[in-house]
VOLUM-387958 format. One record per residue (C-alpha): residue number from 1; chain; z, y, x. Coordinates in Angstrom, 2 decimals, always signed. Layout:
N
  num  cadena       up    north     east
  NUM       A        Z        Y        X
...
% end
This chain:
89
  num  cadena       up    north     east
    1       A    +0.00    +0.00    +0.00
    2       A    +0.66    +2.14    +2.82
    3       A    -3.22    +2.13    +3.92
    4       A    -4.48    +2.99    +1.14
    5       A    -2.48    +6.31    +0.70
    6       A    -2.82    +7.02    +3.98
    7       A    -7.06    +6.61    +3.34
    8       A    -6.60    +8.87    +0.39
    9       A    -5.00   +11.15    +2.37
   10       A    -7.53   +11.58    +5.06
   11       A   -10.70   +11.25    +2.33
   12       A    -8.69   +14.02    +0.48
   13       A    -8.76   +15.89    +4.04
   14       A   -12.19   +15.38    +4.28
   15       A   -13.37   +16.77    +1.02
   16       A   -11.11   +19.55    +1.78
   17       A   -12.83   +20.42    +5.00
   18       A   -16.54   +19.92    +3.72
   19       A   -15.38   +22.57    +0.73
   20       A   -14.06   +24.77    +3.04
   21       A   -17.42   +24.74    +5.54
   22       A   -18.82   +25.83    +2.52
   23       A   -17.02   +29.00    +1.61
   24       A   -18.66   +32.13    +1.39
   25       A   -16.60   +35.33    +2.39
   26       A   -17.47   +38.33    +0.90
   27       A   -16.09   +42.37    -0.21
   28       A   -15.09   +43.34    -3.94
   29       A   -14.06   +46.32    -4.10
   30       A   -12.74   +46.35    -0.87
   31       A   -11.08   +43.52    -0.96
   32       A   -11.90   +40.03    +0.85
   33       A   -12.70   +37.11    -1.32
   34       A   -13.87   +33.72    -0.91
   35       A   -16.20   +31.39    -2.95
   36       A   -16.72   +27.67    -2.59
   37       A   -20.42   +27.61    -2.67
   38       A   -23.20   +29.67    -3.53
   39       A   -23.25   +31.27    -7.07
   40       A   -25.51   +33.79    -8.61
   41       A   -23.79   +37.16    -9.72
   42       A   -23.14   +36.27   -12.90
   43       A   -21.28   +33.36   -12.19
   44       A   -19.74   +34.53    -9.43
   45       A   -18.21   +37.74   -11.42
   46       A   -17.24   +35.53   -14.23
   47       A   -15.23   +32.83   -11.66
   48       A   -13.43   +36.11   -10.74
   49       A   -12.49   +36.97   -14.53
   50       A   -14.94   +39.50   -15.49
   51       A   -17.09   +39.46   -17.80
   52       A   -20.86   +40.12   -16.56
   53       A   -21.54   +42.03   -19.71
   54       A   -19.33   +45.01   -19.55
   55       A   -19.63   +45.63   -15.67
   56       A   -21.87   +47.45   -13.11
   57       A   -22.30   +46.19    -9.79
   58       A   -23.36   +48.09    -6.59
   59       A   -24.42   +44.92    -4.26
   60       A   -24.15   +45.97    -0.09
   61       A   -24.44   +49.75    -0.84
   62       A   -27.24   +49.44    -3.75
   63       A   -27.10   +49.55    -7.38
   64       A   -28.16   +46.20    -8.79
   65       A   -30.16   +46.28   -12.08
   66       A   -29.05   +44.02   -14.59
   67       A   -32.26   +42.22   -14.74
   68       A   -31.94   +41.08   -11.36
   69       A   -28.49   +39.79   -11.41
   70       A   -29.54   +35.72   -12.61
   71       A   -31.68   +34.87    -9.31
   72       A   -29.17   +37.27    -7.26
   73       A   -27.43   +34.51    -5.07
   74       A   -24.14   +35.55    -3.65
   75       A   -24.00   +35.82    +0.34
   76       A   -21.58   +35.53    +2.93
   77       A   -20.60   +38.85    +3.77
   78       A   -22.29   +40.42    +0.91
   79       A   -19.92   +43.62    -0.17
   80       A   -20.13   +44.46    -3.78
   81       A   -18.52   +47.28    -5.91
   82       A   -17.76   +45.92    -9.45
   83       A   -17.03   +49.08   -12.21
   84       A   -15.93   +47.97   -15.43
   85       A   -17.48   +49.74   -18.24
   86       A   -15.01   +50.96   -20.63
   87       A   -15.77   +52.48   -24.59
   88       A   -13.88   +55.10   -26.32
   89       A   -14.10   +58.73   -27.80
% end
């Protein structure tokens, strides 16, 4: 019984490690985050809690029309400025 936890243990490792090589680091609003893989904005700004819909984004010093935000792949060391778009009289 022994071997086998200690196998899960070091396949657990493993898997930890190959997620890790696959982080992306990256600026929101100034502040560092990380990603496990590669996600397009949307996703990316919904894994962080927002919702795509009510934001504008200024990707590495540009802004990013909305239109081009599906095929827009997230980067390592991309720096984005995320504005939420707030309603009212």
């Amino acid at each position: 019984m022994r071997l086998k936890r200690s196998q899960q243990y070091f396949k657990d490792q493993r898997l930890r490690i190959a997620i890790m090589a696959q982080a992306i680091n990256l600026q929101v609003n100034g502040d560092r985050h990380t990603c496990a893989t590669k996600l397009n904005l949307p996703d990316f700004l919904s894994s962080i809690g927002l919702n795509p819909r009510l934001v504008a984004v200024e990707y590495n010093g540009e802004i990013l029309h909305r239109q081009f935000w599906p095929q827009t792949m997230i980067q390592e060391g991309d720096r984005l400025e995320v504005v939420t778009i707030v309603g009212g009289g």
